[in-house]
Structure formats: structure tokens, C-alpha cells
C-alpha positions in Angstrom: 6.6 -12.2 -4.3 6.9 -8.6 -3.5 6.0 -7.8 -0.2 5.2 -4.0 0.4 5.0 -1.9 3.6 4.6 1.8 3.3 3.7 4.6 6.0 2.2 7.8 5.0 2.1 10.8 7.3 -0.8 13.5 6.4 -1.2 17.0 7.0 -4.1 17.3 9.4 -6.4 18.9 6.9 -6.4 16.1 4.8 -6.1 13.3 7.2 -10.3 12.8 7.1 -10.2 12.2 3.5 -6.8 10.5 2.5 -8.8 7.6 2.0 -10.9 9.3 -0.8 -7.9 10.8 -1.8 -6.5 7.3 -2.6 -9.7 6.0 -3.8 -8.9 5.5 -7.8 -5.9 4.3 -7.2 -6.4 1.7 -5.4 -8.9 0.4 -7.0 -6.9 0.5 -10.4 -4.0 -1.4 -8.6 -6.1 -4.4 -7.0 -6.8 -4.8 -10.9 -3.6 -5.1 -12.3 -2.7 -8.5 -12.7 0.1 -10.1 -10.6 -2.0 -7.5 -7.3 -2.1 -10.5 -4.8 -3.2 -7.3 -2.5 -3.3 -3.7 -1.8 -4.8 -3.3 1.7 -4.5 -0.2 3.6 -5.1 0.7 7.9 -5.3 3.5 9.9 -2.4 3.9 12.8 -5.0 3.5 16.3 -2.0 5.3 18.3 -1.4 8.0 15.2 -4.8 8.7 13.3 -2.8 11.1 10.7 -0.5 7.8 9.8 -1.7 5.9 7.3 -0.4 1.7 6.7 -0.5 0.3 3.0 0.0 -3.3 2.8 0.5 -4.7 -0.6 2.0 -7.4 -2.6 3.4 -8.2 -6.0 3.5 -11.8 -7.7 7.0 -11.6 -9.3 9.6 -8.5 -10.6 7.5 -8.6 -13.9 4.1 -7.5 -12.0 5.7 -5.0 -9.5 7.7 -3.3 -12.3 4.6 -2.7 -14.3 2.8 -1.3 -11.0 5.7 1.3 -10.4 5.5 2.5 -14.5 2.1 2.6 -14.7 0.0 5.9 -15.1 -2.3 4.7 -12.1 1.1 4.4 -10.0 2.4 8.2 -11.3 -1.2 9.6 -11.0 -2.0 8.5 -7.5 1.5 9.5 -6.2 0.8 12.9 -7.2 -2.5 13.1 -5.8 -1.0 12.3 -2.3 1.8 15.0 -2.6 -0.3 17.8 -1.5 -2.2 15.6 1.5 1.6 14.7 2.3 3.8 16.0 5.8 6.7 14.1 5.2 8.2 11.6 2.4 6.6 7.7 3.1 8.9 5.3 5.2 8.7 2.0 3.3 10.2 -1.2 3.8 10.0 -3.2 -0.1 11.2 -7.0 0.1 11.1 -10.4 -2.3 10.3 -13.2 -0.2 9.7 -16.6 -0.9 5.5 -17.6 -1.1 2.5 -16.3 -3.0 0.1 -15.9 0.1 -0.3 -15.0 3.9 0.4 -18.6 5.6 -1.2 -19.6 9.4 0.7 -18.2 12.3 2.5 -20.8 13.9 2.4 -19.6 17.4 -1.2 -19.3 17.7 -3.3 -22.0 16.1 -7.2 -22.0 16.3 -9.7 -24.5 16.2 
């Protein structure tokens, strides 16, 4: 799978309603097949940064995310709400889902 980790940094005028912002397409990526998921958070130490989690089944469903007209459109609603470019780390490992974490088991 493709596993997806991008930081977005927004101006401070737009920081209240990024989330709206991204509303559309998010919604139209966790409904394109081969979205295992598309989850975003909110930095507690930096309330203007902005976490997106996400995850791609193989090369075929990741490429289709990046040329799709939901991908192009949301980028560009972003730009404006934008103070820097996103830092993102984009890698293919092995697995299909989030496994148990072995160092702290419960129940």
C-alpha cells in the first residue's frame, strides 16, 4: 500500500475553516476505490498545522487519486488558505491495514 503523510501550514485567516475548505474533497477521495483512508488532525502544539493521513491500496489506485479532477480541484482550493508548500513523506510499504502495536498490548 501507499502510505501518505502530509503537513499543511495555513495562513491565519483561514486556519478556522481549512477543514471546510477541504470538505468536498475529502469526501470524494474516501470514495474512490483502492482509499483504505483519508483521515486528517489538527497539530495540538501548532493549531495553524494541519496532519493528513491517508492510504492507497496499490500504484494503480494512488495514480488515479493524483490524476483525478477531485485531486487537481481540491489542491487549488487550498492554494489561497496556503503559508508555505506541504512537507510530505509518501511511501509503499508492505500490508493493507493499521496492525496492533506491539509494545503496548491491551486487554
Amino acid at each position: 500500500m501507499y502510505f501518505i503523510v502530509v503537513k499543511f501550514q495555513t495562513k491565519p485567516e483561514h486556519t478556522d475553516t481549512f477543514m471546510e475548505r477541504v470538505a468536498d474533497f475529502t469526501a470524494a477521495t474516501r470514495a474512490e476505490p483502492g482509499n483504505l483512508w483519508f483521515d486528517w488532525s489538527r497539530s495540538i502544539e501548532d493549531p495553524a498545522e494541519f496532519v493528513l493521513v491517508e492510504a492507497f491500496a496499490d500504484d494503480e489506485a494512488a495514480g488515479s487519486h493524483v490524476n483525478s479532477e477531485h485531486f487537481k480541484a481540491g489542491l487549488e482550493s487550498m492554494r489561497p488558505a496556503l503559508l508555505a508548500t506541504p512537507k510530505i513523506v509518501s511511501r509503499k510499504v508492505e500490508g493493507d491495514s493499521w496492525g496492533d502495536m506491539g509494545e503496548l498490548q491491551i486487554g
